[in-house]
TORGUMAR-817880 format. One record per atom (N, C-alpha, C, CB): residue number from 0; residue in one letter; atom name; x negated, y negated, z negated. Coordinates in Angstrom, 2 decimals. Atoms other than C-alpha are relative to their C-alpha. Glycine has a CB too. Layout:
BEGIN
+-----+---+----+---------+---------+---------+
:   k : r :  a :      xx :      yy :      zz :
+-----+---+----+---------+---------+---------+
: NUM : a : CA :       X :       Y :       Z :
...
+-----+---+----+---------+---------+---------+
END
This chain:
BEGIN
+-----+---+----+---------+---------+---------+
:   k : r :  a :      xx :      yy :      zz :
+-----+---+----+---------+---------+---------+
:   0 : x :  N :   -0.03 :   -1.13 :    0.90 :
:   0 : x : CA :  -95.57 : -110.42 :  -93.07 :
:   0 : x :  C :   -1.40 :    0.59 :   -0.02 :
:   0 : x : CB :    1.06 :    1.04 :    0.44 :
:   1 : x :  N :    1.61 :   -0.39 :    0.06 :
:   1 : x : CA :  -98.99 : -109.22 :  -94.33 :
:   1 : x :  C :    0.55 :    1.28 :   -0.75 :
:   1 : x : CB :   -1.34 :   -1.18 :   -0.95 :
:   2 : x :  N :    0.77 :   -1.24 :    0.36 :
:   2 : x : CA :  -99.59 : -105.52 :  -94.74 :
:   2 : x :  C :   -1.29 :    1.15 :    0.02 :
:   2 : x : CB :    0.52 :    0.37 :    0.19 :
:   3 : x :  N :    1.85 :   -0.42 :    0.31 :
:   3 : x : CA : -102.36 : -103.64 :  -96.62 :
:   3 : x :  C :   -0.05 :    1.28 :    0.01 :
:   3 : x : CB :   -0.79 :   -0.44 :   -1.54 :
:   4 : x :  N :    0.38 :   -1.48 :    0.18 :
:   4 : x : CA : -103.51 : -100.04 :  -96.57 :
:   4 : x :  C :   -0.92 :   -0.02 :   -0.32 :
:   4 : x : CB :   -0.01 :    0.87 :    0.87 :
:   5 : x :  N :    1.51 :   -0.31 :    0.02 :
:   5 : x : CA : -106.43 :  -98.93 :  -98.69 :
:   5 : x :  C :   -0.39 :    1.56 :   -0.68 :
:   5 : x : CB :   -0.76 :   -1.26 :   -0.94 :
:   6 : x :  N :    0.16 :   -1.42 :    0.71 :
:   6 : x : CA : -107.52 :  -95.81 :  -99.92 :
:   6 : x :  C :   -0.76 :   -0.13 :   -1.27 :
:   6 : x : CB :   -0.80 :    1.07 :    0.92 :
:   7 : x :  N :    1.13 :    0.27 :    0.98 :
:   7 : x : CA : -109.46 :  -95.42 : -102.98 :
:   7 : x :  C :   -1.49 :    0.64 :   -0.18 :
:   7 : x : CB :    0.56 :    0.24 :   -1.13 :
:   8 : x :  N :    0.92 :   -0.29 :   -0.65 :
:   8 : x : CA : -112.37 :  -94.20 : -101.13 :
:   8 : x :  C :   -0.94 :   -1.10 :    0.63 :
:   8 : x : CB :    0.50 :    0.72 :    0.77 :
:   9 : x :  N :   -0.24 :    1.28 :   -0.48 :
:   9 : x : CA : -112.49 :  -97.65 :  -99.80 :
:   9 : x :  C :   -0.10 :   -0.32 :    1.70 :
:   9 : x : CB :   -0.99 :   -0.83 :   -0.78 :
:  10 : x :  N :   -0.83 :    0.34 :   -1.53 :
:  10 : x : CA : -110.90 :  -97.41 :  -95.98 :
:  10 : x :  C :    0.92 :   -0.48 :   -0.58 :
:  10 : x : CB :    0.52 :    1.18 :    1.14 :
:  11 : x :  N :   -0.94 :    0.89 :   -0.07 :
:  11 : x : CA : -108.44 :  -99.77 :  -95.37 :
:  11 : x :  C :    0.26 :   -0.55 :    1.19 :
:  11 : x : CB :   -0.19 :   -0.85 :   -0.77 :
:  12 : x :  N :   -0.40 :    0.16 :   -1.34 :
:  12 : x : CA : -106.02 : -101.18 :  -92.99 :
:  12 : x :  C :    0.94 :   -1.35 :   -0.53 :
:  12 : x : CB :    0.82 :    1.49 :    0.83 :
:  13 : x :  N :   -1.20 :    1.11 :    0.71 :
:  13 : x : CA : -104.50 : -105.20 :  -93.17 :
:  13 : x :  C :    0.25 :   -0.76 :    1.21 :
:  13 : x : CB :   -0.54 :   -1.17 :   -1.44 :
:  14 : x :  N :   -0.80 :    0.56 :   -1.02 :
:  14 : x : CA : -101.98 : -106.19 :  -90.80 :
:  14 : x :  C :    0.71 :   -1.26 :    0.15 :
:  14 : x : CB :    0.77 :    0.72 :    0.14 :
:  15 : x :  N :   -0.95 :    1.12 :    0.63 :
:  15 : x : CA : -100.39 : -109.48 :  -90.67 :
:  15 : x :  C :    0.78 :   -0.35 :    1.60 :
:  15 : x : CB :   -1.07 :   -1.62 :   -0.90 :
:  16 : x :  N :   -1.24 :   -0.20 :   -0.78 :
:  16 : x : CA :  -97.10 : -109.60 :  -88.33 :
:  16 : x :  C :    0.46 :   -1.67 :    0.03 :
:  16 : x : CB :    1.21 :    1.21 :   -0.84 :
:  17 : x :  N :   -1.06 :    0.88 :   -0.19 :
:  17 : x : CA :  -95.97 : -112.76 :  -86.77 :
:  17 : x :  C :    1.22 :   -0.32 :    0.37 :
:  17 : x : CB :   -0.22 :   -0.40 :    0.33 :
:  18 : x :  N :   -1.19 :    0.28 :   -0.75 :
:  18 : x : CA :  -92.66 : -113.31 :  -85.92 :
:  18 : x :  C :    0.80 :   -1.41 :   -0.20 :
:  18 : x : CB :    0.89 :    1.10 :   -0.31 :
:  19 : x :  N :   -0.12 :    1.12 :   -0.13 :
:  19 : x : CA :  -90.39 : -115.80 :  -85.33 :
:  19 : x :  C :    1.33 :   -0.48 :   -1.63 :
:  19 : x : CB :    0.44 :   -0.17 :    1.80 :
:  20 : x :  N :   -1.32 :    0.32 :    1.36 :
:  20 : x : CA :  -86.67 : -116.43 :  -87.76 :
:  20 : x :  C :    0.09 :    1.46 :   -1.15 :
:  20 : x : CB :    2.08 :   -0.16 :    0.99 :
:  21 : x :  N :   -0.44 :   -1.35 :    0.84 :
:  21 : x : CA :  -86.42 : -112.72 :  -88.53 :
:  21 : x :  C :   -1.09 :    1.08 :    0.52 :
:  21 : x : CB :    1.77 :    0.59 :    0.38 :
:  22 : x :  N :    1.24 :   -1.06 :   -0.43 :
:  22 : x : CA :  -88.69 : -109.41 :  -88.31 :
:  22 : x :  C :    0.80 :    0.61 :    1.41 :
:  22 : x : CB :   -0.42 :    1.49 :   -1.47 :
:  23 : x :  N :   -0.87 :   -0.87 :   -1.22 :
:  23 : x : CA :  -87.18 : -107.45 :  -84.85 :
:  23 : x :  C :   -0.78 :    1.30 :    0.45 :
:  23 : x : CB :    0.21 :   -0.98 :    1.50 :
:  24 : x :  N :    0.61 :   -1.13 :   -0.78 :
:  24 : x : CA :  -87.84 : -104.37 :  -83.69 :
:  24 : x :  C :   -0.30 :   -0.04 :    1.28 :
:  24 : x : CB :    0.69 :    0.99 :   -0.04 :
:  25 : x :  N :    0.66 :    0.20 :   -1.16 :
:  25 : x : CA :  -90.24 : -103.92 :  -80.67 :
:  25 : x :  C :   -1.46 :   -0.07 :   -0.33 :
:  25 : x : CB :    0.50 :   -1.19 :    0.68 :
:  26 : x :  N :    1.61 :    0.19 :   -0.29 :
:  26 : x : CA :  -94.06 : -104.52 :  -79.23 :
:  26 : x :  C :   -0.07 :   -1.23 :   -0.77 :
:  26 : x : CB :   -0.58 :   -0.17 :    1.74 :
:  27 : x :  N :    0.89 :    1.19 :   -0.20 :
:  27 : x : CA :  -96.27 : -107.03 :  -80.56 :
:  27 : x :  C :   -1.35 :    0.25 :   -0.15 :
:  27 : x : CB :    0.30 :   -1.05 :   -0.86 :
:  28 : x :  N :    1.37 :   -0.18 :   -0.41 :
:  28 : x : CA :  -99.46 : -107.83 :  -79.05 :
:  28 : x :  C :   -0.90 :   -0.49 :   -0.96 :
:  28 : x : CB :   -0.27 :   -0.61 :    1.25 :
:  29 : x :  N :    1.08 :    0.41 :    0.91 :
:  29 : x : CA : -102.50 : -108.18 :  -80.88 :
:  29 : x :  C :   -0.26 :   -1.28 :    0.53 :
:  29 : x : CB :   -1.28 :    0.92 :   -0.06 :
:  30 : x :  N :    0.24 :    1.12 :   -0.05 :
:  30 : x : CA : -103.80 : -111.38 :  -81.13 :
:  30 : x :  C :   -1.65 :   -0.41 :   -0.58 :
:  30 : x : CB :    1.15 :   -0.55 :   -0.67 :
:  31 : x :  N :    1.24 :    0.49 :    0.44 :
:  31 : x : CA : -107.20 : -112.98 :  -81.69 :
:  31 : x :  C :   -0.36 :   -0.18 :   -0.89 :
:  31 : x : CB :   -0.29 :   -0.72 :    0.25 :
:  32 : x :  N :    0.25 :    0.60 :    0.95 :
:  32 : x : CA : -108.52 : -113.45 :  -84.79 :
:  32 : x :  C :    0.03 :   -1.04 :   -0.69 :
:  32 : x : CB :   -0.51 :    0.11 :   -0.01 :
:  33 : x :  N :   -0.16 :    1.61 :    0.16 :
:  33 : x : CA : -107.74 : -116.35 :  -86.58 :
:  33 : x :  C :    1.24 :   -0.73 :    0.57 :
:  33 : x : CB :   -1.19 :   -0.69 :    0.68 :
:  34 : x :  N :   -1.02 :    0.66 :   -1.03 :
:  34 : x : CA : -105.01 : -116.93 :  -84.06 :
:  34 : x :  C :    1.47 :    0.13 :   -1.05 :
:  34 : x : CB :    0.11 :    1.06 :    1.79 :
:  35 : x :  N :   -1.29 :   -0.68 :    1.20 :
:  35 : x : CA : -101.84 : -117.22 :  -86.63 :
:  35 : x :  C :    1.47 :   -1.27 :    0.93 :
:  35 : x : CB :   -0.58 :   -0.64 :   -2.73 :
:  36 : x :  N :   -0.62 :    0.39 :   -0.57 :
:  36 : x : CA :  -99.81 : -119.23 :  -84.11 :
:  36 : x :  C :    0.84 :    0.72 :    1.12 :
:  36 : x : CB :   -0.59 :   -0.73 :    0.17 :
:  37 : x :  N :   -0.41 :   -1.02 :   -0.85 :
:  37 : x : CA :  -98.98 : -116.82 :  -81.13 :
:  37 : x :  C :    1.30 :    0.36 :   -1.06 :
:  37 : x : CB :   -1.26 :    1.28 :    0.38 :
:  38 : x :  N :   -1.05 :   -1.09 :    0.25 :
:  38 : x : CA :  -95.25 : -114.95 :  -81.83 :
:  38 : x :  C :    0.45 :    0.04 :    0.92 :
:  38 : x : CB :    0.94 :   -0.02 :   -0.91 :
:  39 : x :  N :    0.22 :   -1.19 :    1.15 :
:  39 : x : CA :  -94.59 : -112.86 :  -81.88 :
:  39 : x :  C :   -1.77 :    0.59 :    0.33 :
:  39 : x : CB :    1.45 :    1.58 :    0.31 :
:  40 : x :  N :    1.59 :   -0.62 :   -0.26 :
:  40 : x : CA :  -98.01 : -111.27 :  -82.33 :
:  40 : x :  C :   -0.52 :    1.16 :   -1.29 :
:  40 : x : CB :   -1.27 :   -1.54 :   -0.03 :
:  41 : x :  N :    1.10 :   -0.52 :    1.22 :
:  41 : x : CA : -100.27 : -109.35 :  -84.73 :
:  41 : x :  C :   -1.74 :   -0.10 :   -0.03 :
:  41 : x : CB :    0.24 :    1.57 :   -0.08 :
:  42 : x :  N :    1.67 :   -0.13 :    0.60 :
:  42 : x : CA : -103.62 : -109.78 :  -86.73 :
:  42 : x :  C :   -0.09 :    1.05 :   -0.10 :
:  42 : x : CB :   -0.53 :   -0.56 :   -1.30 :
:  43 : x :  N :    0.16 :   -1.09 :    1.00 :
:  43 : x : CA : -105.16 : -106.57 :  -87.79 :
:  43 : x :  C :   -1.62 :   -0.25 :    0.13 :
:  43 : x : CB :    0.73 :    1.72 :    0.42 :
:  44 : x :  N :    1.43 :   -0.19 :    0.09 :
:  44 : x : CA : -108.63 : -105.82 :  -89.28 :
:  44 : x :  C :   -0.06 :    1.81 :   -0.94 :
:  44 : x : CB :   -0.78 :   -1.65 :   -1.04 :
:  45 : x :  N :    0.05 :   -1.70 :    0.43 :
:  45 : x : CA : -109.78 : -101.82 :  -90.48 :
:  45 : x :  C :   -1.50 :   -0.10 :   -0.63 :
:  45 : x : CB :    0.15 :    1.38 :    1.58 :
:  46 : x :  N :    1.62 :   -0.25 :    0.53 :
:  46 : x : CA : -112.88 : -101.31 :  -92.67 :
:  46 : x :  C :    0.13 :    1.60 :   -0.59 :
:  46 : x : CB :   -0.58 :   -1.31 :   -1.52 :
:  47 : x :  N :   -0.10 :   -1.50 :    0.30 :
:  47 : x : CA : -113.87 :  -97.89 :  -93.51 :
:  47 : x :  C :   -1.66 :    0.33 :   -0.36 :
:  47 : x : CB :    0.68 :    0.99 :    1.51 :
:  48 : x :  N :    1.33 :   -0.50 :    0.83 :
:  48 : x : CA : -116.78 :  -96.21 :  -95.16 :
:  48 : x :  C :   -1.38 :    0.99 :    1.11 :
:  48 : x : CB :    0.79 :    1.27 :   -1.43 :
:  49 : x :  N :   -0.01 :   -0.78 :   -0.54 :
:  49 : x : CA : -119.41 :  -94.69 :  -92.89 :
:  49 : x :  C :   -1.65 :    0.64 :   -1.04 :
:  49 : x : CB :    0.23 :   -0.42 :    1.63 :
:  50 : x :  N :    0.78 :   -0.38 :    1.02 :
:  50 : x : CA : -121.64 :  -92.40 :  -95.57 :
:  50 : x :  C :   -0.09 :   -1.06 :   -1.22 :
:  50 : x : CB :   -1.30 :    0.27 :    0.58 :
:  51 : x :  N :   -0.33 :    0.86 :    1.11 :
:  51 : x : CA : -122.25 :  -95.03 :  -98.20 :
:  51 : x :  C :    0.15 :   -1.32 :    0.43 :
:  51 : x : CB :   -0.97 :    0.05 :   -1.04 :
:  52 : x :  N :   -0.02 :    0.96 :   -0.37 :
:  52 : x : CA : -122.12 :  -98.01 :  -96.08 :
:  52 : x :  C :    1.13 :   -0.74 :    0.74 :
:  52 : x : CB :   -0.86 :    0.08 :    0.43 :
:  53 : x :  N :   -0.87 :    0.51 :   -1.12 :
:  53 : x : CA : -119.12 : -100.60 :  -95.37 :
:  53 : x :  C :   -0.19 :   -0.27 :    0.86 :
:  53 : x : CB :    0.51 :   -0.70 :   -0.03 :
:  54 : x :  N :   -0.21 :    0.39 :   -1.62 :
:  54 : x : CA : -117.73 : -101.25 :  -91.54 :
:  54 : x :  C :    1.14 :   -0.57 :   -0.08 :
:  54 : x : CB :    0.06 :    1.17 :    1.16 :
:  55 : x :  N :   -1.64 :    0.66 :    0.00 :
:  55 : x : CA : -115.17 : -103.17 :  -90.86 :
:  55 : x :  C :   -0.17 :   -0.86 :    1.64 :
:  55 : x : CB :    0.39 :   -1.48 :   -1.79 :
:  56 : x :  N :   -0.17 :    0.59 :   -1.24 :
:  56 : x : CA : -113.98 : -104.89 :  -87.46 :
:  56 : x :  C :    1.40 :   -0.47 :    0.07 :
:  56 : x : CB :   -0.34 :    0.91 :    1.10 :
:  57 : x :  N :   -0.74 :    0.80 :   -0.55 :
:  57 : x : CA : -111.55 : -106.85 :  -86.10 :
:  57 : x :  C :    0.95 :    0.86 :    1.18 :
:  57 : x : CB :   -0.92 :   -1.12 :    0.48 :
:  58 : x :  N :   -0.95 :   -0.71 :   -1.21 :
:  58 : x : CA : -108.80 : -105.27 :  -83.73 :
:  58 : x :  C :    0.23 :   -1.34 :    0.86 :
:  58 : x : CB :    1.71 :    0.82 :   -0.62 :
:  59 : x :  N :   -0.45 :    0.60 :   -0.49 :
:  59 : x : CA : -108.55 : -107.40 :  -80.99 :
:  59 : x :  C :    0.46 :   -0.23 :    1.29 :
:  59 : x : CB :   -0.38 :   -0.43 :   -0.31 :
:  60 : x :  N :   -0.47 :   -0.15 :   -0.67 :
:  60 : x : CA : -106.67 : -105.96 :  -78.34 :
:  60 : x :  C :    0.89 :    0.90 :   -0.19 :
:  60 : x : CB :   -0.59 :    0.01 :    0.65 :
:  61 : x :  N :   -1.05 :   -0.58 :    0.05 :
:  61 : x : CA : -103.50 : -104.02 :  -77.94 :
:  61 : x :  C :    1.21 :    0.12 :   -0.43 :
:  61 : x : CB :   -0.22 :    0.50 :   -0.13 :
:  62 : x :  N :   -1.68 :   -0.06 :    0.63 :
:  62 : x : CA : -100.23 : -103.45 :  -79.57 :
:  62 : x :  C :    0.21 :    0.11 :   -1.48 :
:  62 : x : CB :    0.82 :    1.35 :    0.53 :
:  63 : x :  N :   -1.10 :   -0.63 :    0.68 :
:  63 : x : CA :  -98.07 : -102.86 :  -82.51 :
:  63 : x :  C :    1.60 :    0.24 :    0.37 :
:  63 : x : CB :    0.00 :   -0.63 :   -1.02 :
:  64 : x :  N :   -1.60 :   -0.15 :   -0.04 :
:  64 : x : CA :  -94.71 : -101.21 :  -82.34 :
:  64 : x :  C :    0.74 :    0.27 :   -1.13 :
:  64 : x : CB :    0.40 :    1.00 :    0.83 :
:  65 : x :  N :   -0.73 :    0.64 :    1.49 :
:  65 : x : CA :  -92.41 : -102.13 :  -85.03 :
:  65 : x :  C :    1.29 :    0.66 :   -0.16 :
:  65 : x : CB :    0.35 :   -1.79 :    0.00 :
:  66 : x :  N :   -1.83 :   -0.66 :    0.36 :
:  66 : x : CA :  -89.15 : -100.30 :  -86.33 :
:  66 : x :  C :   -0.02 :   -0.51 :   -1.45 :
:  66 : x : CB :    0.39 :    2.20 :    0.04 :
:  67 : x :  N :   -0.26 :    0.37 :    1.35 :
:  67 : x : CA :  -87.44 : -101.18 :  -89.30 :
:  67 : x :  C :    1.71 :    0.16 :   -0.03 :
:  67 : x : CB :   -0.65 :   -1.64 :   -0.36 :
:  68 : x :  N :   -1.41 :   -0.16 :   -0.09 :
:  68 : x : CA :  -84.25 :  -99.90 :  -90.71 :
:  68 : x :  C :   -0.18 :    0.44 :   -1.64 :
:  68 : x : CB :    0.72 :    1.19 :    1.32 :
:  69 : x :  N :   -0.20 :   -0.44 :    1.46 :
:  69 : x : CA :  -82.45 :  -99.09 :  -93.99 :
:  69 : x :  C :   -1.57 :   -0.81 :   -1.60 :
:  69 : x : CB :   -0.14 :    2.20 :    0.34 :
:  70 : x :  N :    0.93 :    0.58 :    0.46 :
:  70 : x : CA :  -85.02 : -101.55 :  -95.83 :
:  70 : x :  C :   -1.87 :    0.55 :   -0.01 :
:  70 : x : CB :    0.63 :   -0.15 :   -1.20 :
:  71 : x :  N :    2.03 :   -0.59 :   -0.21 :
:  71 : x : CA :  -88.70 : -100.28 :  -94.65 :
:  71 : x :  C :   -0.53 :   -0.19 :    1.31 :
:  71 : x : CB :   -0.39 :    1.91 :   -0.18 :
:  72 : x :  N :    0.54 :    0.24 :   -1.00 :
:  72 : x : CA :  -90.84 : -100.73 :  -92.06 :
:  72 : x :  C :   -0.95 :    1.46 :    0.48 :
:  72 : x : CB :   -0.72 :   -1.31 :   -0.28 :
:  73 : x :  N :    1.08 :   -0.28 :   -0.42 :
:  73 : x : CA :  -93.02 :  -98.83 :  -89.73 :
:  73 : x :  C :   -0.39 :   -0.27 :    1.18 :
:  73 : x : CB :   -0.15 :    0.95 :   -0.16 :
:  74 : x :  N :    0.49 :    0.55 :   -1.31 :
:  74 : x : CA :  -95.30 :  -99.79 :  -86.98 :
:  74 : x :  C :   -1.02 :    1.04 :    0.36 :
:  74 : x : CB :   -0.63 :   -1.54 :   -0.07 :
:  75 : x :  N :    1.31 :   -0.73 :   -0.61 :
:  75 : x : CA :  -98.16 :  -98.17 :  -85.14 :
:  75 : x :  C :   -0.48 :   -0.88 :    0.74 :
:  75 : x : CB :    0.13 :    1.27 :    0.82 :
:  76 : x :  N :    0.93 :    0.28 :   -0.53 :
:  76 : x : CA : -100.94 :  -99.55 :  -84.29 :
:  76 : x :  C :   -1.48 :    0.73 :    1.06 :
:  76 : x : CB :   -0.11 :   -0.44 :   -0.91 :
:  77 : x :  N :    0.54 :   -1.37 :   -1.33 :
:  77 : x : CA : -102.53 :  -98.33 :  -80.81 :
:  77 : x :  C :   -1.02 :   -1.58 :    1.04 :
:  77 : x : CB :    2.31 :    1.17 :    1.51 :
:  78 : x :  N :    0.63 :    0.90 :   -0.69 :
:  78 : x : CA : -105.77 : -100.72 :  -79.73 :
:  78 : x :  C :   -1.84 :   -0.02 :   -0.54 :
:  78 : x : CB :    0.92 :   -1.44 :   -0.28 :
:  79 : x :  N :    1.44 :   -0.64 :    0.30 :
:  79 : x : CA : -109.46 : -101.21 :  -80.14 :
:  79 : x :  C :   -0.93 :   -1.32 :    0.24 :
:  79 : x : CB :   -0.46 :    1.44 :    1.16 :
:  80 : x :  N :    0.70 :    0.95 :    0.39 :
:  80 : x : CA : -112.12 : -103.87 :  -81.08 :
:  80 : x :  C :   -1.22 :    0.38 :   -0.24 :
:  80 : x : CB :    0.47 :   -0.57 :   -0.94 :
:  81 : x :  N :    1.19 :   -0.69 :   -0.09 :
:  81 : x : CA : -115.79 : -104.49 :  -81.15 :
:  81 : x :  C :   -0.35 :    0.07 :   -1.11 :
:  81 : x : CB :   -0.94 :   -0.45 :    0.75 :
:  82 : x :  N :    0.44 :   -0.17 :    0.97 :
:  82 : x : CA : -117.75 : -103.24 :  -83.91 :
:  82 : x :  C :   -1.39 :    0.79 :    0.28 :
:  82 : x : CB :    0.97 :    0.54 :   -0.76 :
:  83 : x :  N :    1.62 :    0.46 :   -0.25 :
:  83 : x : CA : -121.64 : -103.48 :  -83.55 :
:  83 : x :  C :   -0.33 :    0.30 :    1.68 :
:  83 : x : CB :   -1.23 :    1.10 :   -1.14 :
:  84 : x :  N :   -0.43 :    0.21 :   -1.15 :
:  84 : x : CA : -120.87 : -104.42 :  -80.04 :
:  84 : x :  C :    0.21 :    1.17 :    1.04 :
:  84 : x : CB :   -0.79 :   -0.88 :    0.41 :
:  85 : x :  N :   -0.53 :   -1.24 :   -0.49 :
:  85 : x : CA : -119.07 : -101.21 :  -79.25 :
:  85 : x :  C :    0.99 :   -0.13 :    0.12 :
:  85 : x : CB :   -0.12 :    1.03 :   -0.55 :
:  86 : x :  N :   -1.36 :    0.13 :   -0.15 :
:  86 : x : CA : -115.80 : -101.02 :  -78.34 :
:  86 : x :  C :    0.72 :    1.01 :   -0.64 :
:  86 : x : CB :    0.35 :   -0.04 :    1.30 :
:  87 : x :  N :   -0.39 :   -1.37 :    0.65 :
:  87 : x : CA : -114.29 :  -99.00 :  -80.78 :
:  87 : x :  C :    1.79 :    0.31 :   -0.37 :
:  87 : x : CB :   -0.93 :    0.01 :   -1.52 :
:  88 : x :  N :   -1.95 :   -0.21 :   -0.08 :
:  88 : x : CA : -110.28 :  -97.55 :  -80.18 :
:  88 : x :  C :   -0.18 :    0.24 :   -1.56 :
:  88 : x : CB :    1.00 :    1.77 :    1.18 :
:  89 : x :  N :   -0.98 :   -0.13 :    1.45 :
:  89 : x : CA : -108.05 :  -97.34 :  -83.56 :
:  89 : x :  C :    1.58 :    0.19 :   -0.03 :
:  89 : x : CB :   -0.13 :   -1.35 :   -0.82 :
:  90 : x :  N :   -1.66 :   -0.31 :    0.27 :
:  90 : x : CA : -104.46 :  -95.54 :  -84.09 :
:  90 : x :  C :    0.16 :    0.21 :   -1.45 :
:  90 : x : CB :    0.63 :    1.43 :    0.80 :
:  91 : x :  N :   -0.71 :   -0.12 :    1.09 :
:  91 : x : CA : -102.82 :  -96.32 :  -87.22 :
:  91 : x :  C :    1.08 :    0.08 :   -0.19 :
:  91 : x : CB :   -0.14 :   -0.58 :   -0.55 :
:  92 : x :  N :   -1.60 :    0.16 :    0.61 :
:  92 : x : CA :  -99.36 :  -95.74 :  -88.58 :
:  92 : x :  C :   -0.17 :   -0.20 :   -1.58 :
:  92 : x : CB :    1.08 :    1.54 :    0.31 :
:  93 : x :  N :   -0.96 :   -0.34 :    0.76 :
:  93 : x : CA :  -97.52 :  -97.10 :  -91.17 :
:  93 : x :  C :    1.07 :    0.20 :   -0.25 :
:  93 : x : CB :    0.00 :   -0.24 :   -0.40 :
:  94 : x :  N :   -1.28 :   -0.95 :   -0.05 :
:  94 : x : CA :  -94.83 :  -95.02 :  -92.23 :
:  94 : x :  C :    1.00 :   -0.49 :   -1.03 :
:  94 : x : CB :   -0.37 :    1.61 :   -0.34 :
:  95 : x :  N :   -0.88 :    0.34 :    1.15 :
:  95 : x : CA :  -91.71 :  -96.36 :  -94.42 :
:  95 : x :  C :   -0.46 :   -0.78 :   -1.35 :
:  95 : x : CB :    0.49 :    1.23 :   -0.42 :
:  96 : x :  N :   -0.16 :    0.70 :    0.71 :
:  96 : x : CA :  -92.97 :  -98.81 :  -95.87 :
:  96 : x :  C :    0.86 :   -1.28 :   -0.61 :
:  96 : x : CB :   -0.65 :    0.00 :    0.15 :
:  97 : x :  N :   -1.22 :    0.96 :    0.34 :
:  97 : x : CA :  -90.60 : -100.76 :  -98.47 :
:  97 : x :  C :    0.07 :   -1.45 :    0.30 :
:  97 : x : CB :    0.21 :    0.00 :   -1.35 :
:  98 : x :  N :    0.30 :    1.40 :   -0.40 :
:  98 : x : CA :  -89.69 : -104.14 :  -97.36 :
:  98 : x :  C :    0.51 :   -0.37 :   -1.48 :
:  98 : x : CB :    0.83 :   -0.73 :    1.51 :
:  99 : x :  N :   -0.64 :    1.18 :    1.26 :
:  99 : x : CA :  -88.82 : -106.84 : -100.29 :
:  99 : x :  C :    1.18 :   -0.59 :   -0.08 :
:  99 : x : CB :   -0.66 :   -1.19 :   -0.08 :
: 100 : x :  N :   -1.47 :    0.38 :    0.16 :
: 100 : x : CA :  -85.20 : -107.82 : -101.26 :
: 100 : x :  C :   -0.37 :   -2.10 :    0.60 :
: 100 : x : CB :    0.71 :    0.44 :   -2.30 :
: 101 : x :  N :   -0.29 :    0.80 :   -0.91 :
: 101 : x : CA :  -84.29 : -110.64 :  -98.90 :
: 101 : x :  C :   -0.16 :   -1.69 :   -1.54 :
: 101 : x : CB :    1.85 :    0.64 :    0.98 :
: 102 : x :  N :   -0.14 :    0.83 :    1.30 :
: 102 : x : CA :  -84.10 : -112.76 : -102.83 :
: 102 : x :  C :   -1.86 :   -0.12 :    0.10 :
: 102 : x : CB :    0.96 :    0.99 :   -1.73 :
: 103 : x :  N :    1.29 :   -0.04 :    0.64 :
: 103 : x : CA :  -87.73 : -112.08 : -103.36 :
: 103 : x :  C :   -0.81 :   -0.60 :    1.23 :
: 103 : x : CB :   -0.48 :    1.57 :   -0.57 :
: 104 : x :  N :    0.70 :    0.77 :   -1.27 :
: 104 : x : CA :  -89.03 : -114.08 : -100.23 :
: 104 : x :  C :   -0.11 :   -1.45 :    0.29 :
: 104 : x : CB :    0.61 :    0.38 :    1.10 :
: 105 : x :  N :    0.06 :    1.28 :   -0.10 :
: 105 : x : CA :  -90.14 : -117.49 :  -99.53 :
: 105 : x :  C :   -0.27 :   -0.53 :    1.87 :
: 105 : x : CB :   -1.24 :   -0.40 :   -1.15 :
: 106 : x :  N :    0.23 :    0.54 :   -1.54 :
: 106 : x : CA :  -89.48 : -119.08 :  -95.68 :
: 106 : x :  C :   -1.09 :   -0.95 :   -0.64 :
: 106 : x : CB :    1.51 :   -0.85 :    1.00 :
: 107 : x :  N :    0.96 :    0.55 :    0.49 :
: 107 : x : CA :  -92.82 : -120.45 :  -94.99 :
: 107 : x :  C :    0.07 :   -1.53 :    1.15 :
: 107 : x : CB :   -1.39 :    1.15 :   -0.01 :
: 108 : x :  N :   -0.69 :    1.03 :   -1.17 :
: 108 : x : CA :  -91.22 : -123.72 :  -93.00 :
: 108 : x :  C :    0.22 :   -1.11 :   -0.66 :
: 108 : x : CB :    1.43 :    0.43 :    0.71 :
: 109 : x :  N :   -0.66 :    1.00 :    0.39 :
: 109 : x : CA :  -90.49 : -127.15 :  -93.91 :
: 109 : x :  C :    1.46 :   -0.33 :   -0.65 :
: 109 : x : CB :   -0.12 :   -0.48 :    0.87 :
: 110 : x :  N :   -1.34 :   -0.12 :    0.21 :
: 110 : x : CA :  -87.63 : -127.92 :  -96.11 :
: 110 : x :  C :    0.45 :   -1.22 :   -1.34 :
: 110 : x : CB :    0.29 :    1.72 :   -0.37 :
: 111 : x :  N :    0.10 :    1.30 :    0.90 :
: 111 : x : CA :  -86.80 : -131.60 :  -97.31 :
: 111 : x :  C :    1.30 :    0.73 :   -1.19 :
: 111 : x : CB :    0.53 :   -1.89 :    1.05 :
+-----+---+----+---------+---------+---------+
END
């Protein structure tokens, strides 16, 4: 599951959620960049504006915690990655966001 946050300021926040048959509520650990094997796990990356100049980094330590009920999601993201070899923490939430009718989805799995 890939989710995006951006502002039209141009901060932004894009998460991509591995899991395994179904989404579940609970932790998942961040994961390495690139790493799209690990599950359960999560990617995230955050770019944000600082005066007129993009930043962006890589999250590549810590958590998400995941709820999901009545069709929406939210997670928080609570971890921190380097960015111009600083170690820089990041707490994000997203809050109720809509998931997609169970019709409108494609398993991404083998299927003679």
């Amino acid at each position: 599951m890939l989710l995006e946050a951006a502002s039209p300021q141009g901060n932004g926040v894009l998460m991509h959620l591995h899991f395994g048959d179904s989404l579940v509520a609970g932790s998942y650990p961040i994961t390495a960049p690139g790493d799209s094997v690990t599950v359960p796990g999560a990617a995230v990356a955050v770019r944000y504006l600082l005066r007129d100049v993009a930043r962006g980094f890589a999250i590549d330590s810590g958590s998400v915690q995941v709820q999901h009920d009545d069709g929406a999601i939210t997670a928080r993201i609570d971890g921190s990655g380097l960015e111009n070899a600083i170690r820089t923490p990041a707490w994000i939430d997203f809050r109720d966001v809509p998931l997609s009718a169970p019709s409108d989805t494609v398993p991404c799995r083998y299927q003679p």
